[in-house]
C-alpha positions, 0 to 999 in steps of 0.5 A: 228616578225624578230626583235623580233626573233634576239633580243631574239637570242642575248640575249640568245647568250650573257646570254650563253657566260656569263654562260660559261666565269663564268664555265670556272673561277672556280677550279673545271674546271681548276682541270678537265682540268688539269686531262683531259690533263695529261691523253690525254699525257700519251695515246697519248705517249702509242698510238704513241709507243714512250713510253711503258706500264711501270707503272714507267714512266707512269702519276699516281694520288694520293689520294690527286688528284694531278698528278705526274709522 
């Protein structure tokens, strides 16, 4: 019953790794993290008090989803 218990464990933990790796590869994770990271940037700048709240320096998206500053 405890090899049965690991097997079924393993096979589990490889199929999941696959999953994620398959996720991981696509667009729409790779635009999300980019999203993701350009606002951690631009709340981590305010946060710090290294920048003010000015819309003119501040990261903005446009209508086609691409981000510029």
């Amino acid at each position: 019953m405890q090899y049965r218990d690991v097997i079924f464990a393993m096979v589990a933990l490889a199929l999941t790794s696959v999953a994620l790796a398959g996720v991981v590869y696509t667009d729409a994770y790779s635009q999300a993290a980019k999203a993701e990271v350009s606002g951690v940037r631009a709340l981590t700048l305010v946060a710090s008090g290294d920048q003010a709240c000015d819309p003119a320096t501040m990261w903005s998206s446009n209508q086609s989803g691409t981000v510029r500053q």
